[in-house]
N, C-alpha and C positions, 0 to 999 in steps of 0.2 A: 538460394543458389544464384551466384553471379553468371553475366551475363558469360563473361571469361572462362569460368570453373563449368558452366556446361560445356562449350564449345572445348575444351577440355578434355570433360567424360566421354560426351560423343568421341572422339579421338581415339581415346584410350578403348569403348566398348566394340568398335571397329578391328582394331590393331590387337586389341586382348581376349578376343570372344572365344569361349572355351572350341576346342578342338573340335567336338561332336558338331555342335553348331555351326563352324564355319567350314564343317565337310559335308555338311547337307548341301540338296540341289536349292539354290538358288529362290528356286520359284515354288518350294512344296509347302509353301505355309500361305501362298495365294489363296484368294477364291475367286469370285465375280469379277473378272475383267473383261470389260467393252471397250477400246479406243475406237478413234477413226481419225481422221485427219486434224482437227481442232477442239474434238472434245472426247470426255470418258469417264467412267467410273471404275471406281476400283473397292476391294474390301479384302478384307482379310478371309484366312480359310474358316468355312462353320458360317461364319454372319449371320443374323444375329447370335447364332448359336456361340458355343464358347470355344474358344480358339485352341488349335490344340498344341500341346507340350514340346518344347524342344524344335521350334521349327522356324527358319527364315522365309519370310518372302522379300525378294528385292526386284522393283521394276523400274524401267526409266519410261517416264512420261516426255513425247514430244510435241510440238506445233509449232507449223511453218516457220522457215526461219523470216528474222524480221522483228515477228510477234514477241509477246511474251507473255509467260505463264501466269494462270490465275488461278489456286487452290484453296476448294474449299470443304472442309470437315465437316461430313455432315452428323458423326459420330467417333466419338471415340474412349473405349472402358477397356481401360489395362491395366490390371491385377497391384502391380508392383507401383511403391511409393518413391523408388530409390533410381528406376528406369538403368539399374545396374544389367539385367538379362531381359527383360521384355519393356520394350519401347516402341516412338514411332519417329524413323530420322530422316529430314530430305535433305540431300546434300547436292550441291550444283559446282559448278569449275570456280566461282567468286566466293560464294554463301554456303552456308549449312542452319537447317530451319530445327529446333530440336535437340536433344530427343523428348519426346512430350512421353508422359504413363503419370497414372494414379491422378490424384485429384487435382493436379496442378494446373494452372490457368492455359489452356490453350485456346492461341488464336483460329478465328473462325474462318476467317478466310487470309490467304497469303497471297502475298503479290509481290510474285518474284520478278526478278531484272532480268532474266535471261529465258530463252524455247526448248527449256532441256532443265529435266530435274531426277534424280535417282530416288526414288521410296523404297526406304529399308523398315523389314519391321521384323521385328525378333522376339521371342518367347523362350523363357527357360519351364523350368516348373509353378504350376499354379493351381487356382481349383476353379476361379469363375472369372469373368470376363469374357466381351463380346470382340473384343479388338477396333477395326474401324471397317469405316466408311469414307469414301474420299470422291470428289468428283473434280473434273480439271476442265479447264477450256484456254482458248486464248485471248488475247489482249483485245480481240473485236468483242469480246460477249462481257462485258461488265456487270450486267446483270444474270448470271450466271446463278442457279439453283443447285441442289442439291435433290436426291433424289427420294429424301426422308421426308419433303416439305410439304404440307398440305393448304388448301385453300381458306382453312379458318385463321392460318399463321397471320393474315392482312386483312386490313380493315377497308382496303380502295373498293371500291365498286364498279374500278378499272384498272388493271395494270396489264405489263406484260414483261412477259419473263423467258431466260435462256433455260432452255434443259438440256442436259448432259446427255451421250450416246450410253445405252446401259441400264436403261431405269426400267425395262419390262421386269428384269426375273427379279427385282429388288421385294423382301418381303414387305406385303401391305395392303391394305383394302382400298377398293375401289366400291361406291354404288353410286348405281343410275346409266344414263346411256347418252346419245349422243341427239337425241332431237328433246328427251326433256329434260336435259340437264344431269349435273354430279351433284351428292350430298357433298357440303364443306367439308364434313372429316376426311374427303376421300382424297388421296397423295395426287399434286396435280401432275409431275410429269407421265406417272403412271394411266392416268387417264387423259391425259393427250393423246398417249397411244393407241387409245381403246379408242377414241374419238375419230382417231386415222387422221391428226391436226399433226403428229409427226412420226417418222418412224424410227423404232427402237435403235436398230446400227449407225443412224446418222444424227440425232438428236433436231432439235430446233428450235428459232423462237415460238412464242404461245403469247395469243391476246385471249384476257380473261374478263367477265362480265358476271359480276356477283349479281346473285335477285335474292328474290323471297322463297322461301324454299315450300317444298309439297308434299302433301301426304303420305305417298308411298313412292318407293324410285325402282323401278324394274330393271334388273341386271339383263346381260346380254354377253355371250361369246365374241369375240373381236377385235382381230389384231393379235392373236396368242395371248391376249388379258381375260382377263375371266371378274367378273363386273356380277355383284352381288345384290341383291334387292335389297334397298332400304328400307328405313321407318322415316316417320315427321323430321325434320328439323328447320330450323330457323331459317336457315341461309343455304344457297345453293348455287351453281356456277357454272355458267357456261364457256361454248368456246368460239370468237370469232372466225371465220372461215369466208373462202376463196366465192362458194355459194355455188360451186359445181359441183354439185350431190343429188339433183332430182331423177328422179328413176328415167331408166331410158326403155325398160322392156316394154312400156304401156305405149311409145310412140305408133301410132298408122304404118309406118315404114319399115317396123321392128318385125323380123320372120326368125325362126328357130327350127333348126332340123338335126338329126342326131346320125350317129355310123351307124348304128342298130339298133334296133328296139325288142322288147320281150313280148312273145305274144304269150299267155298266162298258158292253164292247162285248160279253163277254162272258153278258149279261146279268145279273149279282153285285147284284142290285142289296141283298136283306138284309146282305151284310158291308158297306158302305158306309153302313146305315142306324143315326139318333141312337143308339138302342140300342146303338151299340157304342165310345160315345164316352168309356166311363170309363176312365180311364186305367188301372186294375188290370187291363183286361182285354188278354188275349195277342192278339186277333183284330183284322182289319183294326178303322182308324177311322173314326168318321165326314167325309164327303167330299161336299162339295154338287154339285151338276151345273154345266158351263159356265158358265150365267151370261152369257151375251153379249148377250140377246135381254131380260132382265128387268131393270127399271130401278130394283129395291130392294136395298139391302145383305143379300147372307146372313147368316144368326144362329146361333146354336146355345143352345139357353132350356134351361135346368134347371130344375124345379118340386121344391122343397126341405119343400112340403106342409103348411108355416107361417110364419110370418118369426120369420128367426132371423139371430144374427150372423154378416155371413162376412165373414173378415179376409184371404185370400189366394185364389189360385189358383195349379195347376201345370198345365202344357201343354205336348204333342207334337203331332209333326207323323204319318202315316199309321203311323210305326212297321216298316216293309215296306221294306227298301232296293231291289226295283224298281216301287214307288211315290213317288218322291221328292217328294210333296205335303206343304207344312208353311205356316203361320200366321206371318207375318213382324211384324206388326203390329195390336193390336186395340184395342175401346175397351170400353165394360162401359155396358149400362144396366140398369135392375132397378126391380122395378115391386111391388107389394101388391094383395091383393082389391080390385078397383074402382078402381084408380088407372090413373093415367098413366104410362109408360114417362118414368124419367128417363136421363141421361146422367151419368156417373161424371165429377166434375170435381177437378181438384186444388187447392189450397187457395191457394198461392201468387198462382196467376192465373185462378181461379176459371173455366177454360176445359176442355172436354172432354178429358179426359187420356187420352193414347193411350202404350201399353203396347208394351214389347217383347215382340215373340214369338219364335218357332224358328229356328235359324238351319241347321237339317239336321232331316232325316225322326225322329231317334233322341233324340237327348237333350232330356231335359227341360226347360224354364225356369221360374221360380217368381217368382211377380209376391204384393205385402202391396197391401192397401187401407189407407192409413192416411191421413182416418179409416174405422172399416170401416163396411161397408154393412151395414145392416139391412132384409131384404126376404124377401118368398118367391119371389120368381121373377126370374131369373139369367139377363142374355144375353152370350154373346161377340158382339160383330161387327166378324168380320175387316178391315183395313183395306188390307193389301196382304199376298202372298202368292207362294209360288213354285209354279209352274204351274200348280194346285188345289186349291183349299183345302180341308183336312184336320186333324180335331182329335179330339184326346185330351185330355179337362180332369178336374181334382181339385179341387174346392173343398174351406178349410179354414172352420173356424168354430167356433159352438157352439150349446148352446140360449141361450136371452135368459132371462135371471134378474135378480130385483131387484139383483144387486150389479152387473150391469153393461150393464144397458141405462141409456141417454140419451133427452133430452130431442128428438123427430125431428118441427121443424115446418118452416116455409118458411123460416128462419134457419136456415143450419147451424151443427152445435153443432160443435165443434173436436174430438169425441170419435168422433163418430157420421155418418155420411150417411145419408140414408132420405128416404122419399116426403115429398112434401109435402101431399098429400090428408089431408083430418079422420079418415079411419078410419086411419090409420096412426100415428097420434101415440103414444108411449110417453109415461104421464105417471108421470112422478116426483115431483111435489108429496104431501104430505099429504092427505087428504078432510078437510075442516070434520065436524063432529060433527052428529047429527042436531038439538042444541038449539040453534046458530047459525042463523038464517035467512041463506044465502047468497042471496037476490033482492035485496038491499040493502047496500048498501055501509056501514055503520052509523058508522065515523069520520067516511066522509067528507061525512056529512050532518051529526053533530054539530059537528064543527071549525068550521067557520064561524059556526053558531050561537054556540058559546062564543069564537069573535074577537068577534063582530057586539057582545054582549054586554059584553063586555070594554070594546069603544071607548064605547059607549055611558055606562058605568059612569065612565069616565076623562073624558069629556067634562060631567058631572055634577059630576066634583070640581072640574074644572078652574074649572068657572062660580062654585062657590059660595067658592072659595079668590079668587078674581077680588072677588065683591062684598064678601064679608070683608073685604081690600086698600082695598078703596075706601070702605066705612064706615070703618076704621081714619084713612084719609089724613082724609075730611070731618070727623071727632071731633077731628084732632089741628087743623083749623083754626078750629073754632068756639071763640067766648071762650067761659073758664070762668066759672063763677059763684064770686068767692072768699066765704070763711068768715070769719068773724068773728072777731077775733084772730088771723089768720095774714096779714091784708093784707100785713105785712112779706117774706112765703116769695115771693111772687111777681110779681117785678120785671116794671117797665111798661117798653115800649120805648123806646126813644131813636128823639123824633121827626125828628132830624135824618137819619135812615138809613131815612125811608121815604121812598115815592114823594109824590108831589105829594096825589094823593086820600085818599090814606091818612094822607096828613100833616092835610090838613084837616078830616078825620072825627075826629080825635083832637084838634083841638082845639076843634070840638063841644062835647066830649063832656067 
């Protein structure tokens, strides 16, 4: 089929689509979508499962204007040979990409000329097929992945790559963890995530470091990923990072205190007290009381003894398998000298972002801040929980140095979260020198002055280029005085070609 006779069909599948089809909503043949600003993922409804009958999804993909769009397939299995009722069409105000279906050659990645594309995908009747996978970005990320891709796909022993916003709930394994590495089978954007190298809603670059791979890879909770134990293999990969990740609870200066604590029936009440809430340690954790009667959320505060960066957290539940108390859900706020308790929000929807927590008394979960917080004083507050809430927490982070503190006012900076209060601000600007007087804004009193001046100056010319003109015009109509033997040089008018007055003044004269 020519390149004409598709763009064609496409036309005709648009403008001819049976009745049923083009009276469904829009978007009920969706599945997985994630945008954000520059990038996303998209898939059909079912993925990989098999797509169901009769059903449109249409979405328009945007990024900033300027840019422009880069699409990349990271799958696509559609039933029909004929792409007459089930297809896959991008259509844009210039171009239309499509329709692609059945076994025909589809391009792998598109690179379109314009920050705006409409994905149409349509199904009539079928029996199998997966539909697609789709991921987008803009014109800054060329190197742009897909979120099917795994680390055996490359042979570099370095690279780095863009990943799309959308790659957590994408189906796929992941094994190993983040201090010993991934097995190569495991999907890399998917474990970026788990690694806290970037997060789900906002996607990002990733630097990768292939090695020799190891015996066994231990899975771990974190990040909403779920990270499976390997076996042997060959090859295995890690992930470059910032290197603000070493524990902060073991510092001298680190103190921990809670709203309440449980004293047992036994009376226990020290092994259940904050004290014993770090996770390095082998003894009961900390565990609040009831709670039935008090009508404030329980906390559990770390005082970290300055403000400093902290980029994650790890947490258990009582640790004690006949204590089965654990932390199902929590949220984070964090406060400075003299400020206000804020609440930890996520960036996408700017709303307080609640955390997963333990899903059993034992194993760990590991939660990234990104962006991370900058604070000295650290609370969990549990949100839901199995029978009593009980915690064991790790904070990770570092000190705050000029390379990489931010700018932390009442704007959040897309690097940083931190108080909003005057005494918390990290400023990163330059100091003016002592010989600038910074009370005065010194441009911007001059500038005006030298416009004010300017028009003033212009309006000067303008007047005297004006009466110049108009001397010039009154000289060229007064009679000249002629000269004495030149009377010949200059001819007297023909009085037939003046007006009546003029005629009669001349013959006066």
């Amino acid at each position: 089929m020519g390149p004409g006779a598709r763009r064609l069909l496409a036309v005709l599948l648009v403008v001819c689509a049976p009745a049923r089809l083009r009276a469904g909503e829009p978007g009920d043949g969706c599945g997985h979508i994630v945008t954000y600003q520059d990038s996303g993922t998209m898939t059909s409804k079912n993925y990989p499962g098999t797509y169901p009958n009769h059903t449109v999804c249409e979405k328009t993909l945007r990024v900033p204007k300027g840019k422009t769009l880069i699409l990349r397939l990271g799958d696509l299995d559609i039933e029909s040979q004929t792409c007459a009722s089930d297809y896959l069409l991008f259509t844009s105000n210039s171009d239309q990409y499509g329709p692609y279906c059945g076994s025909m050659a589809v391009p792998k990645e598109l690179l379109l000329n314009t920050n705006e594309v409409t994905v149409r995908f349509a199904s009539g009747s079928h029996i199998s097929g997966r539909g697609f996978l789709l991921t987008y970005a803009s014109s800054d990320h060329p190197d742009l992945i897909t979120c099917l891709e795994r680390a055996n796909h490359y042979l570099k022993t370095e690279y780095s790559k863009f990943c799309p916003a959308g790659c957590r709930d994408i189906a796929g394994d992941i094994s190993g963890n983040l201090v010993d590495g991934y097995r190569d089978t495991s999907l890399l954007c998917k474990a970026a995530i788990h690694a806290g190298i970037i997060a789900d809603e906002l996607g990002g670059q990733i630097s990768v470091l292939q090695r020799k791979g190891i015996s066994r890879y231990e899975g771990i909770l974190a990040n909403g990923v779920l990270s499976r134990d390997g076996s042997l293999s060959d090859k295995r990969f890690l992930f470059t990072s910032n290197g603000c990740s070493r524990s902060l609870s073991l510092e001298p200066d680190t103190q921990i205190r809670a709203s309440w604590q449980w004293v047992s029936e036994m009376g226990e009440q020290i092994h259940w007290s904050p004290d014993q809430a770090q996770l390095q340690d082998q003894d009961l954790s900390w565990a609040a009381g009831d709670g039935k009667n008090r009508k404030q959320r329980e906390w559990l505060e770390t005082d970290l003894g300055e403000k400093k960066k902290i980029t994650g957290i790890m947490t258990t539940g009582s640790t004690q398998s006949n204590f089965n108390f654990y932390v199902k859900s929590f949220v984070m706020k964090f406060k400075n000298n003299n400020s206000k308790w804020r609440s930890y929000k996520g960036i996408a929807n700017n709303k307080e972002k609640v955390f997963q927590g333990n899903s059993n008394f034992r194993d760990p979960v590991r939660n990234n801040f990104i962006p991370p917080i900058v604070a000295r004083y650290i609370r969990v507050v549990p949100q839901t929980w199995h029978q009593r809430i009980a915690l064991n927490v790790e904070l990770f982070g570092c000190q705050i140095t000029q390379g990489n503190d931010s700018l932390v006012l009442n704007k959040t900076s897309p690097n940083t979260v931190g108080s909003s209060e005057r005494e918390d601000e990290t400023i990163t600007k330059s100091i003016p020198s002592a010989e600038i007087p910074t009370g005065i804004n010194v441009t911007a009193v001059a500038l005006p002055l030298v416009l004010f001046g300017l028009l003033v100056a212009g309006m000067g010319i303008f007047a005297a280029l004006r009466k110049r003109r108009k001397e010039i015009h009154m000289d060229q109509l007064r009679p000249r005085k002629q000269t004495v033997g030149s009377r010949s040089s200059i001819p007297l008018p023909d009085i037939s070609q003046l007006s009546l007055p003029s005629a009669m003044i001349m013959r006066r004269k």
